[in-house]
ROPATI-589704 format. One record per residue (C-alpha): residue number from 1; x, y, z; residue in three letters. Coordinates in steps of 0.2 Angstrom, whole numbers. Example, Ala and Ser with C-alpha at 12.3 -4.5 7.8 and 13.67 -1.06 7.14 Angstrom:
- k; X; Y; Z; r
- 1; 62; -22; 39; ALA
- 2; 68; -5; 36; SER
This chain:
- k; X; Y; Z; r
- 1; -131; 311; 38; UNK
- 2; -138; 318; 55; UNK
- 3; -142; 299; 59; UNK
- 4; -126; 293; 56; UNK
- 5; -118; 308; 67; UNK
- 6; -129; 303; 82; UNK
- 7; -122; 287; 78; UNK
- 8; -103; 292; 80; UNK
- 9; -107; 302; 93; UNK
- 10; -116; 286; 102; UNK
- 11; -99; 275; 98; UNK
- 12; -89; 291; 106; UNK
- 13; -99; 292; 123; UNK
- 14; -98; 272; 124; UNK
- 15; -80; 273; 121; UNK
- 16; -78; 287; 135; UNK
- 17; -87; 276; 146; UNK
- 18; -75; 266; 147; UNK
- 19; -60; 278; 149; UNK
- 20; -56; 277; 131; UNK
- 21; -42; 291; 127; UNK
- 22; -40; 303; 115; UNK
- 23; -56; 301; 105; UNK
- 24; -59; 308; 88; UNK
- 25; -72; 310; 74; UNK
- 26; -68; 313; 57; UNK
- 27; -80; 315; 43; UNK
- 28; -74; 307; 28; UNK
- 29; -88; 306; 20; UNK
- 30; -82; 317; 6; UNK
- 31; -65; 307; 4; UNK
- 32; -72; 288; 4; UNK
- 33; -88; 279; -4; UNK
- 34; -91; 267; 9; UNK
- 35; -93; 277; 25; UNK
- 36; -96; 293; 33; UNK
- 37; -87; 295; 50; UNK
- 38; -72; 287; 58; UNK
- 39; -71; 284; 76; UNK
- 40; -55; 284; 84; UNK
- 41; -47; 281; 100; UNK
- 42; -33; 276; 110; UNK
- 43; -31; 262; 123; UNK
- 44; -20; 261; 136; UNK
- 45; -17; 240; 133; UNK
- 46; -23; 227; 122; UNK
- 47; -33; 223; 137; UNK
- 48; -41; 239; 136; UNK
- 49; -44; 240; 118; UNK
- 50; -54; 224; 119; UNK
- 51; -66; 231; 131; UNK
- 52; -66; 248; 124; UNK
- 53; -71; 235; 107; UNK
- 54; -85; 226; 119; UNK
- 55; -91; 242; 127; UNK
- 56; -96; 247; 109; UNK
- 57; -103; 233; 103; UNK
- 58; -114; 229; 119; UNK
- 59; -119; 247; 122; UNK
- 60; -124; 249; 103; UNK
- 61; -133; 233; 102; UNK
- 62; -144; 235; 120; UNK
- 63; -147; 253; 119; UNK
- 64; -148; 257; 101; UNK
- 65; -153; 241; 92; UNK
- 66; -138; 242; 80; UNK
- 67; -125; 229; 74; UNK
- 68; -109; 228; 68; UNK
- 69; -107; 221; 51; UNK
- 70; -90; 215; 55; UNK
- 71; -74; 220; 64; UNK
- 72; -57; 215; 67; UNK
- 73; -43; 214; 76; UNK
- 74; -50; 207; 91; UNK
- 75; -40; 192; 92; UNK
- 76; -24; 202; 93; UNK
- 77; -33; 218; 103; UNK
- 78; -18; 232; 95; UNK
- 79; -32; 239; 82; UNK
- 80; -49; 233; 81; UNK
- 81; -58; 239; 69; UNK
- 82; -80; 240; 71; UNK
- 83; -89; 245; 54; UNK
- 84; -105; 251; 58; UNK
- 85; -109; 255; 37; UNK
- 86; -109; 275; 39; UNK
- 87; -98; 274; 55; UNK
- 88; -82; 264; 56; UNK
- 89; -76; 263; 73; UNK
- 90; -54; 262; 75; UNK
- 91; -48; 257; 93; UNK
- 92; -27; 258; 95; UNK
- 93; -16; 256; 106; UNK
- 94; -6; 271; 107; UNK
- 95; 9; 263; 97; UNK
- 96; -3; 256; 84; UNK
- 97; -11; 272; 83; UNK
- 98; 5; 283; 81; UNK
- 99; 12; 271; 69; UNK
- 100; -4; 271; 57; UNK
- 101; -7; 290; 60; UNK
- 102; -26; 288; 52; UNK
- 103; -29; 307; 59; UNK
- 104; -14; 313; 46; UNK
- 105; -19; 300; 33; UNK
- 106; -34; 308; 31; UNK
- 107; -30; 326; 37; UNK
- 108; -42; 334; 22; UNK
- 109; -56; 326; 32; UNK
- 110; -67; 342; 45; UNK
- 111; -65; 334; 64; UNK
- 112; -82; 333; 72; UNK
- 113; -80; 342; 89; UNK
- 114; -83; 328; 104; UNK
- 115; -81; 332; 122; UNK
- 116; -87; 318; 134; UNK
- 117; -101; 323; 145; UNK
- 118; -98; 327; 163; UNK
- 119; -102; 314; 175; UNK
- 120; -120; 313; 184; UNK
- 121; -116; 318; 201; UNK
- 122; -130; 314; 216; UNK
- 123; -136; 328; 224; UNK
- 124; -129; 334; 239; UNK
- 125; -138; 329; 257; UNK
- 126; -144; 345; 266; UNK
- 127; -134; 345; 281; UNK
C-alpha cells in the first residue's frame, strides 16, 4: 500500500507541475477490488487536460519507470482517465468534473491530504 501512495502522490506532483487545479487523493481501496487510489484534478480546457494527461504519462514513464495500462478520453480531452492498476488517475474539466461529482460519488472513501511543494527558489546573490 505505501507503494501505491508514493505512487499517487508522484501522479499529484506531476499534475501540479503543470498547474493542475484542485487536486485530490482518495483512497478507495476499501470501496472497490480493482484499485486503490483515485487521482483527481481539474483543468482549465481541454487543451490543458491533455497536457495535464501527457505531463503524467511522460513524468511517470522517464522518472519512475511506470506505464499506464490504458487510459481514455484523450481524443476528446473533457475527462481522461489513466489506470495505473493501484492508482487510477481522473483529469476534468471543471464542467465534467462538477457534473460527474466522483468526490461525492464516493464520499465514504478517507481523502489523502496533498499539498504541492513550494517552488525551488535560487538563492539570493549577496549584494
Amino acid at each position: 500500500m505505501e507503494e501505491s501512495l508514493r505512487l499517487a502522490e508522484a501522479i499529484a506532483d506531476a499534475l501540479a507541475d503543470k498547474k493542475a487545479c484542485d487536486i485530490v487523493i482518495l483512497e478507495v481501496d476499501q470501496l472497490v477490488g480493482y484499485t486503490s487510489y483515485f487521482v483527481i484534478c481539474t483543468g482549465r480546457s481541454d487543451r490543458q487536460v491533455k497536457a495535464l494527461a501527457d505531463q503524467v504519462v511522460r513524468t511517470l514513464r522517464t522518472d519512475y519507470k511506470v506505464r499506464p495500462l490504458g487510459s481514455e478520453g484523450t481524443e476528446r480531452s473533457s475527462w481522461v482517465v489513466i489506470d495505473y492498476g493501484d492508482v487510477v488517475v481522473h483529469i476534468f474539466r471543471q464542467d465534467e468534473r462538477d457534473f460527474y461529482d466522483l468526490e461525492g460519488l464516493w464520499r465514504d472513501a478517507a481523502q489523502i491530504p496533498y499539498a504541492p511543494a513550494p517552488p525551488v527558489l535560487p538563492p539570493q546573490a549577496a549584494h
